[in-house]
N, C-alpha and C positions, 0 to 999 in steps of 0.2 A: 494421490490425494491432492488437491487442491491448495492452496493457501488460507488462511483463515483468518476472521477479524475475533477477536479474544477483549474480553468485557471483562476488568479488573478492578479492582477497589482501587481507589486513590489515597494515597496517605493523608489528603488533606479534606475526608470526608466524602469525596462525591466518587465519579468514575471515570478512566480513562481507556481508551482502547488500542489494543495494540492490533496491527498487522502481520501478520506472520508468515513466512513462504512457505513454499510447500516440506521443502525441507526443515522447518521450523526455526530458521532463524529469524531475529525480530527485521523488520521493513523500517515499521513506523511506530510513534505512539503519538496519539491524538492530544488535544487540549481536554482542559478539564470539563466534565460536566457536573452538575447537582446530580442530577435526577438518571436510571436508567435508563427513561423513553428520552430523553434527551440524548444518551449517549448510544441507542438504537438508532435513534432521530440523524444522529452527526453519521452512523454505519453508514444508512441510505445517503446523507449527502456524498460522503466517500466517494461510495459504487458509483454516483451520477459522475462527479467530478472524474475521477477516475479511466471511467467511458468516453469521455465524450472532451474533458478539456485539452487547452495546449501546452504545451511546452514554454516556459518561458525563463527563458535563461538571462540569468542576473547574474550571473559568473564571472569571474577574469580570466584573463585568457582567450585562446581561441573560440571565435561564434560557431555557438551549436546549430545547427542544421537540422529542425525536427525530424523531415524524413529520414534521414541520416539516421537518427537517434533510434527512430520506432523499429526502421527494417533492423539495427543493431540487435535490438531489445527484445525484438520477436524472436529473433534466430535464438540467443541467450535463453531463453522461455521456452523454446521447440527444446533445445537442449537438455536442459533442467527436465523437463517433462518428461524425455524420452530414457533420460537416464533414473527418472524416478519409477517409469515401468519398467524397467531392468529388475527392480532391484527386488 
């Protein structure tokens, strides 16, 4: 199974979403929104943002190196994956 993005109440009224792996632990949770199609709305900017932007590291310490980063992150993901069809 895939990862997944999870649409939850907000304590302070609207919605928030979380990111989930595939092994269900949390990734991320988003800003608030009012409204559901706003927090649909933020899903789709996600998946865009996600695809397509860069890496931009504001870290201390040593400079990140995107390709460095992605061939890392992939191999980690083939991993993950293959050990989740194992199982």
């Amino acid at each position: 199974m895939a990862g997944y993005f999870k649409l939850v109440d907000a304590h302070d009224g609207g919605f928030r979403v979380k990111l989930t792996a595939p092994d269900g632990s949390l990734v991320a949770v988003s800003t608030f929104f009012a409204t559901k199609q706003e927090a649909i709305s933020g899903i789709e900017l996600i998946r865009e943002i996600a695809g397509t932007g860069p890496i931009v590291d504001h870290s201390r310490g040593e400079e990140l190196v995107q390709e460095d980063f992605l061939r890392s992150a992939t191999a980690e993901l083939a991993a993950d994956v293959g050990e989740i069809r194992r199982a």
